[in-house]
DRENKOLVO-392665 format. One line per field, with one value per atom (N, C-alpha, C): residue number from 1; x, y, z; residue in three letters. Coordinates in Angstrom, 3 decimals, always signed. Layout:
num <- NUM, ...
c1 <- X, ...
c2 <- Y, ...
c3 <- Z, ...
residuo <- ALA, ...
//
This chain:
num <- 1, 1, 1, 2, 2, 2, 3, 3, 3, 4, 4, 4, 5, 5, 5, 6, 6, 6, 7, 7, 7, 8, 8, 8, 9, 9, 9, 10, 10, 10, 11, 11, 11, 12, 12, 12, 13, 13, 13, 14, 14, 14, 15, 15, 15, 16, 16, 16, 17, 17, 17, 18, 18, 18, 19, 19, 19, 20, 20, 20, 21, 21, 21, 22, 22, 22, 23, 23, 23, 24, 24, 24, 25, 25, 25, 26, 26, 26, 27, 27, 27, 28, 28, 28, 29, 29, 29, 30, 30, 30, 31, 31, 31, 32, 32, 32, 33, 33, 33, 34, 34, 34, 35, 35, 35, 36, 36, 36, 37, 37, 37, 38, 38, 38, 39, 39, 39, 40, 40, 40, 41, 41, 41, 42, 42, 42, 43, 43, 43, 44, 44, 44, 45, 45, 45, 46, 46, 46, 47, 47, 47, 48, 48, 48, 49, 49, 49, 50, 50, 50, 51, 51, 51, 52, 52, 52, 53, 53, 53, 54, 54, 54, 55, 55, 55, 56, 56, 56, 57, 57, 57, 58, 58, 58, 59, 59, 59, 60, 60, 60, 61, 61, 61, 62, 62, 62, 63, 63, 63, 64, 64, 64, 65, 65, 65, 66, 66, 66, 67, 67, 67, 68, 68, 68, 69, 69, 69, 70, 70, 70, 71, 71, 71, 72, 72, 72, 73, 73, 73, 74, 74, 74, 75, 75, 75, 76, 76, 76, 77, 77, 77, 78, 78, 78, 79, 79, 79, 80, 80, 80, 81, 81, 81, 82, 82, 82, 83, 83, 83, 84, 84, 84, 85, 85, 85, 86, 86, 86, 87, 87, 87, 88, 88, 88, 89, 89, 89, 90, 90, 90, 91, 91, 91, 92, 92, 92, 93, 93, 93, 94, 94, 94, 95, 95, 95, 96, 96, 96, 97, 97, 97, 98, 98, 98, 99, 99, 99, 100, 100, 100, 101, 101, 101, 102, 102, 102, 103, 103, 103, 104, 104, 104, 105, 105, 105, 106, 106, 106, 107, 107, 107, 108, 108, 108, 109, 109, 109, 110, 110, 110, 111, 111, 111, 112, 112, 112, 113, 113, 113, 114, 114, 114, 115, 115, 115, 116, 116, 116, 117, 117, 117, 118, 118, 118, 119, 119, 119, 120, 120, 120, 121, 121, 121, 122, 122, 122, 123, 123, 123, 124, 124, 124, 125, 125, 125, 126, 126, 126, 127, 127, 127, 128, 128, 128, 129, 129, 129, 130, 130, 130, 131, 131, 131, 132, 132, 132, 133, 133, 133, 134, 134, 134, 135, 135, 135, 136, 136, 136, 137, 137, 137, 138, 138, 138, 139, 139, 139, 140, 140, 140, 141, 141, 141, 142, 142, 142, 143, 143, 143, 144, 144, 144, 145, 145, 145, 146, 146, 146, 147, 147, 147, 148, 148, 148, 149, 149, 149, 150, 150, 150, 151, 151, 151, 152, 152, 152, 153, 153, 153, 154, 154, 154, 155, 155, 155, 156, 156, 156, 157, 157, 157, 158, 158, 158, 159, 159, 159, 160, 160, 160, 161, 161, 161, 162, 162, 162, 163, 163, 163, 164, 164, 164, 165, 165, 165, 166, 166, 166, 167, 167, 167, 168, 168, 168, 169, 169, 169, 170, 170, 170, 171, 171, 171, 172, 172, 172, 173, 173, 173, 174, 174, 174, 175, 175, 175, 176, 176, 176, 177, 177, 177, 178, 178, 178, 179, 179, 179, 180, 180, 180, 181, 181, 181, 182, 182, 182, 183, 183, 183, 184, 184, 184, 185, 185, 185, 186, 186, 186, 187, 187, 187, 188, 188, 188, 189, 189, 189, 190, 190, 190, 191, 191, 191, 192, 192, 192, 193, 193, 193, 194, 194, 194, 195, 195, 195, 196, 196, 196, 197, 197, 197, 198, 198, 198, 199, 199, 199, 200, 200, 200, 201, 201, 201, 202, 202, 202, 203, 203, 203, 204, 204, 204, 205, 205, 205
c1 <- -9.253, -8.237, -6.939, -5.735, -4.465, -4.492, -4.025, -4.306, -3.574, -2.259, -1.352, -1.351, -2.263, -2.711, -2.146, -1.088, -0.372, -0.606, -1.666, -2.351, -2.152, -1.525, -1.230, -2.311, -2.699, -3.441, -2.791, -2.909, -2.289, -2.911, -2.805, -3.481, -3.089, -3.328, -3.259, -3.532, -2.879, -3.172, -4.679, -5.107, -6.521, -8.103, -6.891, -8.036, -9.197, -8.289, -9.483, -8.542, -7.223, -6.750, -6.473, -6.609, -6.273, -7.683, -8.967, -9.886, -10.168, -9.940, -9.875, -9.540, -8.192, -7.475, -7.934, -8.676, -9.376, -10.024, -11.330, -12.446, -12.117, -11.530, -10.898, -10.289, -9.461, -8.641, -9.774, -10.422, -11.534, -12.621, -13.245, -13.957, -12.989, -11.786, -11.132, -10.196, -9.901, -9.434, -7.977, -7.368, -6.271, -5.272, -4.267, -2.814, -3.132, -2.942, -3.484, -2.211, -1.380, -0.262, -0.541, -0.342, -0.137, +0.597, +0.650, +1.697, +1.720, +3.603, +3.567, +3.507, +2.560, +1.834, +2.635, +1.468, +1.334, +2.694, +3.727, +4.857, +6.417, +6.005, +6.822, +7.144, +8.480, +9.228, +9.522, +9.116, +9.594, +8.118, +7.152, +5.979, +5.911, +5.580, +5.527, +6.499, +7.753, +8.356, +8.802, +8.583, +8.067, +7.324, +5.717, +4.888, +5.229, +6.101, +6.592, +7.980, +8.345, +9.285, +10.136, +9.348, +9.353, +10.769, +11.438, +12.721, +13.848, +13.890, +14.835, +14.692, +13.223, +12.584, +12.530, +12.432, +12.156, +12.912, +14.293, +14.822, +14.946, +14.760, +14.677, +13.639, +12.418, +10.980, +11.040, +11.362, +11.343, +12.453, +13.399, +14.212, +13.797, +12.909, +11.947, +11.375, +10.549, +9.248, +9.787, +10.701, +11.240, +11.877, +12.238, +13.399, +12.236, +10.777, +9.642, +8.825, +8.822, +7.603, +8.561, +10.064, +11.094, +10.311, +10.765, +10.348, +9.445, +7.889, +7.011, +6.686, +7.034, +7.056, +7.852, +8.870, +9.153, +8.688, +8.375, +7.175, +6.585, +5.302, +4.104, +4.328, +5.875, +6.502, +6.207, +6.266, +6.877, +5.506, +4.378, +3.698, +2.325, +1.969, +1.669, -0.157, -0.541, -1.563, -2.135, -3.161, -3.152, -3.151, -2.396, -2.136, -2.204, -2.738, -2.757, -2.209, -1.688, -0.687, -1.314, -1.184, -1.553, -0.643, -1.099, +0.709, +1.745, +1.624, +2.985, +4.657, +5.465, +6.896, +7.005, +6.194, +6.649, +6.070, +5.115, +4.606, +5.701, +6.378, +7.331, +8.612, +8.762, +9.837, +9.132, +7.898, +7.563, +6.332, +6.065, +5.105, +5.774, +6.378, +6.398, +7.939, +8.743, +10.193, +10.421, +9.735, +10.067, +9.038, +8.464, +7.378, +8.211, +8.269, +9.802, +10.986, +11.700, +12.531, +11.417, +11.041, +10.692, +10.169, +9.325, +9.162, +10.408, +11.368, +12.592, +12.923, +11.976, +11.919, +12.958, +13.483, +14.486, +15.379, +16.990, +18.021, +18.154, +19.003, +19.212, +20.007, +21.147, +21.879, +20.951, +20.059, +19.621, +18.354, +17.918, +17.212, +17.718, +18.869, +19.561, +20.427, +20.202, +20.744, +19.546, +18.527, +17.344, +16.911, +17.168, +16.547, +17.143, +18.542, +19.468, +19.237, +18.974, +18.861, +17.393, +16.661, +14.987, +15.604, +16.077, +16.041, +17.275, +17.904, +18.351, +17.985, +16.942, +16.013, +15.493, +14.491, +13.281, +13.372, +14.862, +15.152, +15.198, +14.874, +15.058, +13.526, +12.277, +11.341, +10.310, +9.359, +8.231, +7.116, +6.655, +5.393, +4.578, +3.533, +2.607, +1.207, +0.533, -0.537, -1.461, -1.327, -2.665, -2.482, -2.448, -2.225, -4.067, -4.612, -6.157, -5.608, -5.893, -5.446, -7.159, -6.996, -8.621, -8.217, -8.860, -8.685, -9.813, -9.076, -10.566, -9.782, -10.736, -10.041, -9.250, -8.733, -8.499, -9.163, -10.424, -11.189, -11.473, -11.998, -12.733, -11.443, -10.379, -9.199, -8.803, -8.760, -9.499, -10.440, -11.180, -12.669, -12.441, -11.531, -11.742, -10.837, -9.421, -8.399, -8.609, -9.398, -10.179, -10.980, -11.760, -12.553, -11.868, -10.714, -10.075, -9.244, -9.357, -8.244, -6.957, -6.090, -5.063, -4.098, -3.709, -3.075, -1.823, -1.106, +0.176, -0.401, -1.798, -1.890, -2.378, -3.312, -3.959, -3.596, -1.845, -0.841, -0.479, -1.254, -0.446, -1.223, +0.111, -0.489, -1.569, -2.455, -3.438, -2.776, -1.970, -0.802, -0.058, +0.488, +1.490, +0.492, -1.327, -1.604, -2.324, -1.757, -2.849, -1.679, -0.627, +0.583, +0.869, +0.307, +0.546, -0.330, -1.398, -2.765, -2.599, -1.508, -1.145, -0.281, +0.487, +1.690, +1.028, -0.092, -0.846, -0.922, -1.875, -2.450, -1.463, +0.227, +1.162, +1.678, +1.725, +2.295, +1.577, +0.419, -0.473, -0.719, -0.434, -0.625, +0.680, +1.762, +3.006, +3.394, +2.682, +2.637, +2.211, +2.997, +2.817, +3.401, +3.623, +4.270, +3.498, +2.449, +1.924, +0.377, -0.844, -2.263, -2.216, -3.456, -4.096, -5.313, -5.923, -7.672, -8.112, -8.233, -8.809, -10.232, -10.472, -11.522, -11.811, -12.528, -13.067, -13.578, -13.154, -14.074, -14.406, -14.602, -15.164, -16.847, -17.396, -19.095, -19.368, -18.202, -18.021, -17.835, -19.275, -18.855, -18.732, -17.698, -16.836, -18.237, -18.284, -19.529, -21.026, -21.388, -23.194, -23.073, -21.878, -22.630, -22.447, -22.872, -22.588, -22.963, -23.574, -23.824, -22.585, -21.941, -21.054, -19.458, -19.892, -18.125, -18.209, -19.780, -19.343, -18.975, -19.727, -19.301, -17.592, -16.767, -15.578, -14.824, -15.395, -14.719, -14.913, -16.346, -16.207, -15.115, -14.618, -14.191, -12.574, -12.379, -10.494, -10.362, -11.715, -11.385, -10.939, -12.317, -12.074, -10.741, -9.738, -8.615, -7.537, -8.019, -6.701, -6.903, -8.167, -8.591, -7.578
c2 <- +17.259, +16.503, +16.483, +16.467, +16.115, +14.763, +15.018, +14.030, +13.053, +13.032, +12.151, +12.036, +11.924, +11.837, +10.802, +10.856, +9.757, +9.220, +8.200, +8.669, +6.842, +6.961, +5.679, +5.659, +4.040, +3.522, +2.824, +3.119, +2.890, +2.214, +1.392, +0.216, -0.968, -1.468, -2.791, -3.540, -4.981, -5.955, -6.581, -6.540, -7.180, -6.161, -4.650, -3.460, -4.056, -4.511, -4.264, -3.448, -2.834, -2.085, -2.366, -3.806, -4.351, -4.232, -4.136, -4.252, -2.386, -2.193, -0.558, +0.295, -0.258, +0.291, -0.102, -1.316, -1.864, -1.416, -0.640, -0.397, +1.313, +1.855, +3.019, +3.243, +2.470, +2.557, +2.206, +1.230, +1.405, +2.858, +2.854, +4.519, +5.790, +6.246, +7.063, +6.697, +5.584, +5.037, +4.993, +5.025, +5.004, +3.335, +3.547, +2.391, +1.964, +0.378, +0.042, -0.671, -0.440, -1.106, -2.226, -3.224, -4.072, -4.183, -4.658, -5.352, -6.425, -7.085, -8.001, -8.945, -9.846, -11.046, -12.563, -12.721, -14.023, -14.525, -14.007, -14.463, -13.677, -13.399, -13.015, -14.471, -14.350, -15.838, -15.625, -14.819, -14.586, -14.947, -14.255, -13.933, -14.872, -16.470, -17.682, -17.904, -17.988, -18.342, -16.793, -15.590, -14.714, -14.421, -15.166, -15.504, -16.154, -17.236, -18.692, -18.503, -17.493, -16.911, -15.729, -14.657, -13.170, -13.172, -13.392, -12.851, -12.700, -14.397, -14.794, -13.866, -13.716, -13.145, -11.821, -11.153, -9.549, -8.845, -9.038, -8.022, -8.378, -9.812, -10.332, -9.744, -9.897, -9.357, -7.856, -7.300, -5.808, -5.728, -5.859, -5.644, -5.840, -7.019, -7.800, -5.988, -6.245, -5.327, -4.417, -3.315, -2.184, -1.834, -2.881, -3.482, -3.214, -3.947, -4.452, -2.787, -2.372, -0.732, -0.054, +0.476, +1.276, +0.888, -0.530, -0.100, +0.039, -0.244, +0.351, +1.837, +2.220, +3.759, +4.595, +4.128, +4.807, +4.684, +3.202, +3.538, +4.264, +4.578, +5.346, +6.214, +7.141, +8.390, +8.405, +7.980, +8.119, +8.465, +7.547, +7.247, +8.704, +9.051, +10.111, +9.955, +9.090, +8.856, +8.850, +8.512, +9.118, +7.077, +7.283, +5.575, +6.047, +4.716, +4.425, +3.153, +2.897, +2.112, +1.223, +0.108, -1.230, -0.432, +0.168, +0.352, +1.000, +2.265, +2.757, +2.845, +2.853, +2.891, +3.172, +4.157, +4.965, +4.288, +3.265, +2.418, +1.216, +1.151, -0.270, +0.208, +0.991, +1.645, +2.431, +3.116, +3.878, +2.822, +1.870, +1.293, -0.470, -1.049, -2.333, -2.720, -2.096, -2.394, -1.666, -0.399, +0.435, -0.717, -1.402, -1.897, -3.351, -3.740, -5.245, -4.532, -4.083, -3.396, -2.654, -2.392, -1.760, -2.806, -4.200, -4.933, -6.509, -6.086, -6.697, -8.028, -7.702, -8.515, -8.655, -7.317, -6.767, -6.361, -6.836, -5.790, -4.332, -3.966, -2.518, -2.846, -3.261, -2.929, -3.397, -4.108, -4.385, -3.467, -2.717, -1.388, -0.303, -0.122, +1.009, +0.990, -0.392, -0.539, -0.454, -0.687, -1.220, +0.485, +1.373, +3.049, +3.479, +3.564, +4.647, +4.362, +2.562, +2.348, +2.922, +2.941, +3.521, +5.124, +5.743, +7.533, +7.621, +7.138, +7.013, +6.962, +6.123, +5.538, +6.409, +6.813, +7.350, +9.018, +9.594, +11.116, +11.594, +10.249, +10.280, +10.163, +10.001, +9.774, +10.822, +10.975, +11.654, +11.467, +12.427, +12.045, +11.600, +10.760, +10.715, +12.554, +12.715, +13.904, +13.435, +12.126, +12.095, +10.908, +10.750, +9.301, +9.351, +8.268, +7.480, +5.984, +6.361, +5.813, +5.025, +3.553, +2.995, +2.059, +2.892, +2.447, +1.616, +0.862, -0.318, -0.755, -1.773, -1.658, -2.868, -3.770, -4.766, -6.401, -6.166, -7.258, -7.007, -6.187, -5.924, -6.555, -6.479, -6.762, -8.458, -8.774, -10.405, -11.225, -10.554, -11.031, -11.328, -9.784, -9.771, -11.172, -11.021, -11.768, -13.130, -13.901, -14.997, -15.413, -14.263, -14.573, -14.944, -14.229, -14.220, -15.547, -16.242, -17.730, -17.975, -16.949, -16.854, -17.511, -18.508, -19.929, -19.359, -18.268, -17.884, -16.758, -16.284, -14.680, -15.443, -16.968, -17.365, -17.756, -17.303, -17.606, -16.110, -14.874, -13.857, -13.563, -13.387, -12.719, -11.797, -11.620, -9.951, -9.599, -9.663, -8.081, -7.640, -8.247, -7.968, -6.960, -7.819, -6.772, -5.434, -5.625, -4.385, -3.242, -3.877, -2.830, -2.282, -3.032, -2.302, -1.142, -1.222, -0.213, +0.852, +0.643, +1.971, +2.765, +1.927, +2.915, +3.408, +2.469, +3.248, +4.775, +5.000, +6.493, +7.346, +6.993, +7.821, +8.030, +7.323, +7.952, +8.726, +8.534, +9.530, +10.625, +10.884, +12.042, +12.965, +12.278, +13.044, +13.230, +12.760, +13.165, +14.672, +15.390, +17.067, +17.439, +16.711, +17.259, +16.469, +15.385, +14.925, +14.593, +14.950, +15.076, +13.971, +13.685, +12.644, +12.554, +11.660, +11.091, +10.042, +9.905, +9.409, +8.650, +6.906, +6.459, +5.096, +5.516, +4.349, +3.489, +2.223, +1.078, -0.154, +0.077, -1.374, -1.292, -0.123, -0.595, +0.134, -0.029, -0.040, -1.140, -1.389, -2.913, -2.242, -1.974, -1.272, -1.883, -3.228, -3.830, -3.535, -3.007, -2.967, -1.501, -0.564, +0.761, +1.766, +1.792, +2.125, +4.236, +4.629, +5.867, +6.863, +5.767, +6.270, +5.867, +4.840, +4.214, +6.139, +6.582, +7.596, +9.488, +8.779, +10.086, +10.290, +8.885, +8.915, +9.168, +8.788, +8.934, +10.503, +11.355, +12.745, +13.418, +12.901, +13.862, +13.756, +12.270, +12.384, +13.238, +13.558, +14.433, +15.557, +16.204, +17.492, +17.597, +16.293, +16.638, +16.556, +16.145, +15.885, +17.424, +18.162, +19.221, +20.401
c3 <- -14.711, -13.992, -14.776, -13.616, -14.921, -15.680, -16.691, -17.722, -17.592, -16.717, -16.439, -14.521, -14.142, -12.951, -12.193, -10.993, -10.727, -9.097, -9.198, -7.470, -6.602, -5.819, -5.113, -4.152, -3.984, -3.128, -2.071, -0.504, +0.839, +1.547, +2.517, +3.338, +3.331, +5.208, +5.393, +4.885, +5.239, +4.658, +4.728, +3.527, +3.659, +3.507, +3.113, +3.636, +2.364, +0.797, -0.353, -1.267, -1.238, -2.092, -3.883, -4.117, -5.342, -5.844, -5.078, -5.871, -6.105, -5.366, -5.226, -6.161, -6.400, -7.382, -8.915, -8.810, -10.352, -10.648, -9.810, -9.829, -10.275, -9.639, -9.907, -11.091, -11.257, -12.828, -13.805, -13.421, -15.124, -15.077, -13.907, -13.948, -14.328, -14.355, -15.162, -16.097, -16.567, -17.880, -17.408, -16.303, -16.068, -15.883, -16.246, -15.713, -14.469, -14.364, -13.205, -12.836, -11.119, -11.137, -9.913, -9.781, -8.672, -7.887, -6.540, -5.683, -6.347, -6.297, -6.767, -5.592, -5.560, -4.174, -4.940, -5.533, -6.138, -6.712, -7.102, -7.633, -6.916, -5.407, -4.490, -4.051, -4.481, -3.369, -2.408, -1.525, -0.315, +0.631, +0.187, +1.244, +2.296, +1.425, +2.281, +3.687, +3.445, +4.024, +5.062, +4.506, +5.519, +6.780, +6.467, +7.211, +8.581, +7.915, +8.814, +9.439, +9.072, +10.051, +9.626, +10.463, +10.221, +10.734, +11.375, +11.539, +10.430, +9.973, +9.220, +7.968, +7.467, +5.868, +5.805, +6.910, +6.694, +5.695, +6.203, +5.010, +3.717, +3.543, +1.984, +1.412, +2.446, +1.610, +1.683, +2.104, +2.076, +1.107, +0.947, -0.257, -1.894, -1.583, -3.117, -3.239, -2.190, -2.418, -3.343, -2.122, -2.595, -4.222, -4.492, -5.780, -6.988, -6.489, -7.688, -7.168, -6.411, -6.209, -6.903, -6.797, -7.137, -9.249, -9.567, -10.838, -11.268, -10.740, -11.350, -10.919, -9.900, -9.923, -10.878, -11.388, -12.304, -13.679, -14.019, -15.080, -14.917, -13.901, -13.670, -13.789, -13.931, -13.898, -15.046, -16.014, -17.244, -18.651, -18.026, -19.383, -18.996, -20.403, -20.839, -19.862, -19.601, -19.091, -17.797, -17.320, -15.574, -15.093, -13.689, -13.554, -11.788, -11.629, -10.116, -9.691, -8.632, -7.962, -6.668, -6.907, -5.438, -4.357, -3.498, -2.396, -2.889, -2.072, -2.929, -1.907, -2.740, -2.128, -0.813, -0.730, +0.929, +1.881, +1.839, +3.127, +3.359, +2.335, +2.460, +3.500, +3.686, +4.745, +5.685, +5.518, +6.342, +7.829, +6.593, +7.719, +7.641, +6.602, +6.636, +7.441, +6.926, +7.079, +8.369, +8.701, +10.426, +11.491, +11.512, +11.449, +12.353, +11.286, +11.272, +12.314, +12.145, +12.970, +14.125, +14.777, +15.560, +17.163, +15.978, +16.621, +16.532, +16.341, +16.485, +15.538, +14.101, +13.490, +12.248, +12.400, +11.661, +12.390, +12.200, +13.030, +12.496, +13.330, +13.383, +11.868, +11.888, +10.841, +9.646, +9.558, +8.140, +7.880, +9.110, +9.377, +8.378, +8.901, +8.512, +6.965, +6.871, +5.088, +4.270, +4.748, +3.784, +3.904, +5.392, +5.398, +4.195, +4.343, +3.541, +1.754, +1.722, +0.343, -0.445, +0.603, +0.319, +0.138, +1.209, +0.884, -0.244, -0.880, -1.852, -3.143, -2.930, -4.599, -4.488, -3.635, -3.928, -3.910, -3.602, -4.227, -5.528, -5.998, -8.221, -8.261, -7.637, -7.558, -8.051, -9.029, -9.097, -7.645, -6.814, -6.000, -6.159, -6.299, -6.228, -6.316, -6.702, -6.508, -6.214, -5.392, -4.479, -3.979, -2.218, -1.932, -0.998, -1.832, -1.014, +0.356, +1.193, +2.427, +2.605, +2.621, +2.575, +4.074, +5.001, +6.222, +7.056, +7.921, +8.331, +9.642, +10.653, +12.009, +11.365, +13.313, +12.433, +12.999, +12.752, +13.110, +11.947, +10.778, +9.438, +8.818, +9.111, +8.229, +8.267, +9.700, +9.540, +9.077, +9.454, +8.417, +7.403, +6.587, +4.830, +4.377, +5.067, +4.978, +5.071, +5.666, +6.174, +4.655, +4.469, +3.577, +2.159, +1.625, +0.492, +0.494, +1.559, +1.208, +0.908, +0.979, +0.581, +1.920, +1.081, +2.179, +3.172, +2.645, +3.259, +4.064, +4.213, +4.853, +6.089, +5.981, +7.265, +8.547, +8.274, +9.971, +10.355, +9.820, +10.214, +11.423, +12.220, +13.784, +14.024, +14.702, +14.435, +15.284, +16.424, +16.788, +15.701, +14.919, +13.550, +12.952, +12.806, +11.676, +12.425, +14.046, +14.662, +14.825, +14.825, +14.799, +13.450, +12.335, +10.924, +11.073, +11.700, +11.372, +12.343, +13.415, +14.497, +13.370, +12.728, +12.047, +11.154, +10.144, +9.335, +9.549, +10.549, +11.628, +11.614, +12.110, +12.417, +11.414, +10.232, +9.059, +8.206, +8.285, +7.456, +7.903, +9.495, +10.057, +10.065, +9.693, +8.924, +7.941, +6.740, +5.762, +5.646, +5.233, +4.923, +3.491, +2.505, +1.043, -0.126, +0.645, -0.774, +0.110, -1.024, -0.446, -0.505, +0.936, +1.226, +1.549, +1.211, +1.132, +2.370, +3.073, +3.859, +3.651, +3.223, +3.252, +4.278, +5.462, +6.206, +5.463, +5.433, +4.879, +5.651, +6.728, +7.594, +7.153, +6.981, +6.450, +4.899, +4.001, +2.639, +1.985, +1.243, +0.310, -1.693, -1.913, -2.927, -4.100, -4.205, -5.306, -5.342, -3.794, -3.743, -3.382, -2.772, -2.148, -3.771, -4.737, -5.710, -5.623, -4.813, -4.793, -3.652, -2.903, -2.012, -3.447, -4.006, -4.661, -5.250, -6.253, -7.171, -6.445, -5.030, -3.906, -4.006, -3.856, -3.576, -4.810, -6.494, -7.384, -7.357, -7.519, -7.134, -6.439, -5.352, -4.382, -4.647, -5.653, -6.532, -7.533, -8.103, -9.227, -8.243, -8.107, -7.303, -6.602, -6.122, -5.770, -6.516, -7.801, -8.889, -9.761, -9.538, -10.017, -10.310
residuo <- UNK, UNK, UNK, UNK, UNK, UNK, UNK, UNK, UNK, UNK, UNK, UNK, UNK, UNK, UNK, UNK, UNK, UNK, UNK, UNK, UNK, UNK, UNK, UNK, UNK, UNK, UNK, UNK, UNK, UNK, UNK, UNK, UNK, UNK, UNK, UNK, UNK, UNK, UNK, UNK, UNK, UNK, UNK, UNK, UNK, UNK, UNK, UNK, UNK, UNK, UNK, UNK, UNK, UNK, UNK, UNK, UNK, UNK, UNK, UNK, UNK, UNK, UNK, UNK, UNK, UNK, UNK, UNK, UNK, UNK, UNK, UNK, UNK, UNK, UNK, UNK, UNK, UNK, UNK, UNK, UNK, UNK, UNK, UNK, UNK, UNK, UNK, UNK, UNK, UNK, UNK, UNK, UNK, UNK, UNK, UNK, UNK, UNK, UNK, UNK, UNK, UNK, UNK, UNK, UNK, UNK, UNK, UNK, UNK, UNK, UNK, UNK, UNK, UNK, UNK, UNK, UNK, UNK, UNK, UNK, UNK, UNK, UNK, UNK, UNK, UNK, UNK, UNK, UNK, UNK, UNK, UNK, UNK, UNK, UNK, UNK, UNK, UNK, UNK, UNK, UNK, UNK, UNK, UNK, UNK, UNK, UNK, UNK, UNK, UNK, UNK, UNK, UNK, UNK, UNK, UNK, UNK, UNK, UNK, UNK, UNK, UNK, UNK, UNK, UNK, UNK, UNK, UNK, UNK, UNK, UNK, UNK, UNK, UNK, UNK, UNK, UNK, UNK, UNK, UNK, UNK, UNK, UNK, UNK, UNK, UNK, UNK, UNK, UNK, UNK, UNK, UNK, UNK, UNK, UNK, UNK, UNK, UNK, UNK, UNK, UNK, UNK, UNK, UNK, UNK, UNK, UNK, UNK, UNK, UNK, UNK, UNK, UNK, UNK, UNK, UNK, UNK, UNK, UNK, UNK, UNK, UNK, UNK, UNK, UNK, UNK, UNK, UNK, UNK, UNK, UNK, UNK, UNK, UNK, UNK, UNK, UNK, UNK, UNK, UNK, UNK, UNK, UNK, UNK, UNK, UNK, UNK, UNK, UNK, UNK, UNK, UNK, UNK, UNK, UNK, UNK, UNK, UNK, UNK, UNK, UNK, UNK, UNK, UNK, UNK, UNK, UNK, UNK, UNK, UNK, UNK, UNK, UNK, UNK, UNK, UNK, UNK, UNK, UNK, UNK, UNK, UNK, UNK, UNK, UNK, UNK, UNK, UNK, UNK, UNK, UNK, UNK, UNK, UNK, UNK, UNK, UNK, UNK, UNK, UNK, UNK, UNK, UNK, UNK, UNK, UNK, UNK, UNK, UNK, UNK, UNK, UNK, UNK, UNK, UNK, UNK, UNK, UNK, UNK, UNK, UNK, UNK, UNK, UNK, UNK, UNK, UNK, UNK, UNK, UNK, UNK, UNK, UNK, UNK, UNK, UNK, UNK, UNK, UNK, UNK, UNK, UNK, UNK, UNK, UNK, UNK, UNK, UNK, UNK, UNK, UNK, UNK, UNK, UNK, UNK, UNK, UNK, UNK, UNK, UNK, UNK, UNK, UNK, UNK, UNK, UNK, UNK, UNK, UNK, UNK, UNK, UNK, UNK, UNK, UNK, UNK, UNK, UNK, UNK, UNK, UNK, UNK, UNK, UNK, UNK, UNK, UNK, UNK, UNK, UNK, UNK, UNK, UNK, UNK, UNK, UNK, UNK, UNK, UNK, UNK, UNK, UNK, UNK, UNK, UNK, UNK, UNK, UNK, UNK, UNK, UNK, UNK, UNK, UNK, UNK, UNK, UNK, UNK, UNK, UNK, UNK, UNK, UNK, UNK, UNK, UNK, UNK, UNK, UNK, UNK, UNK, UNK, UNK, UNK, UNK, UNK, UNK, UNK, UNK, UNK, UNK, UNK, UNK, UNK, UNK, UNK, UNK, UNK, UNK, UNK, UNK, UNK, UNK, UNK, UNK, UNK, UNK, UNK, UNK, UNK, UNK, UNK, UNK, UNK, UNK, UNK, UNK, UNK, UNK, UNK, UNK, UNK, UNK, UNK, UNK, UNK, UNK, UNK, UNK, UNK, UNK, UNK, UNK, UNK, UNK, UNK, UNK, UNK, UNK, UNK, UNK, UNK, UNK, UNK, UNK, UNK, UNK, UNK, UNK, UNK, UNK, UNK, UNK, UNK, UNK, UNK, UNK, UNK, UNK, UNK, UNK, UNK, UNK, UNK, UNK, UNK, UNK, UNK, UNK, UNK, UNK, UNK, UNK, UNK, UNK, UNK, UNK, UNK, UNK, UNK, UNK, UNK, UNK, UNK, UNK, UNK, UNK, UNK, UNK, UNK, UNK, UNK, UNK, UNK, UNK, UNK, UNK, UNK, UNK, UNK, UNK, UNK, UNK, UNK, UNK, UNK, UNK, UNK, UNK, UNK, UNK, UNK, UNK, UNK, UNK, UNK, UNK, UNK, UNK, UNK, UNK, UNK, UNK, UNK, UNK, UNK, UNK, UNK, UNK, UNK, UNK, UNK, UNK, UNK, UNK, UNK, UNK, UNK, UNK, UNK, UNK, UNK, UNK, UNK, UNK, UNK, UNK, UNK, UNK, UNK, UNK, UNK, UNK, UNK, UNK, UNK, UNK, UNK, UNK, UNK, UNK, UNK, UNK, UNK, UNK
//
């Protein structure tokens, strides 16, 4: 495998990607990067009213993915990523705007400022897409307690998981992995987790 192996993890809210990415980073010894959640001042008051917050929170996001992607560029080691850059415009922020939660003009400032940053950008060499419907994505979300996720609409999160589909199916310049996980439990299926660590080497190969 490359030794500096730089592979982002993609998915809805609630798919499992933070544990994903843990579980992953300790089986190949790699940099483990987060979304930043827990100390986003925006999320809350996002939730509670998507209009007003969109472009604040998509701007946070973009601002906090922009710099740890360029760390991850940088260090001599192989590192994997909570969510990477390109879903925050491709699925979160088109997403907001599309369903009129975002204006056009703060659409089109938040587009141009994304294809801007991210032309200084290293790719990713491997994006894992951990996909689930979105009744599995309620469930999980339900289950994890997290006080600000328990007002989100399921049209909000059934329209994240359409764009999911359409953006991964246009992706053509950086590989992608495809893993269903509505009957994947990441802690007990332990002969399928080492099927899937198999099949990153072989693609980081």
């Amino acid at each position: 495998m490359k030794p500096n192996a730089f592979v982002g993890i993609a998915g809805n809210i609630g798919v499992g990607k933070t544990t994903f990415t843990e579980k992953i980073a300790e089986r190949f010894g790699w940099e483990a990067y987060y979304e930043s959640v827990v100390d986003n001042p925006y999320l809350s008051d996002f939730y509670h009213d998507m209009h007003r917050w969109s472009f604040n929170l998509q701007i946070y996001f973009l601002h906090h993915r922009f710099e740890t992607h360029i760390h991850m560029s940088k260090i001599p080691t192989g590192s994997i990523q909570d969510r990477t850059i390109y879903e925050d415009v491709e699925i979160f922020a088109r997403n907001l705007h599309e369903m009129r939660f975002m204006s056009q003009r703060d659409w089109d400032t938040y587009d141009n400022l994304f294809r801007n940053m991210t032309s200084f950008l290293r790719k990713p060499d491997l994006i894992i897409y951990l996909k689930a419907t979105t009744d599995t994505l309620l469930s999980r979300i339900k289950n994890r307690s997290r006080d600000y996720e328990q007002t989100i609409d399921p049209e909000y999160l059934h329209s994240l998981n359409i764009s999911y589909d359409k953006w991964v199916k246009r992706i053509d310049d950086i590989p992608v992995y495809v893993i269903p996980t509505d009957r994947f439990n990441i802690f007990t299926d332990k002969e399928k987790f080492e099927d899937i660590c198999t099949e990153i080497q072989n693609r980081l190969s």
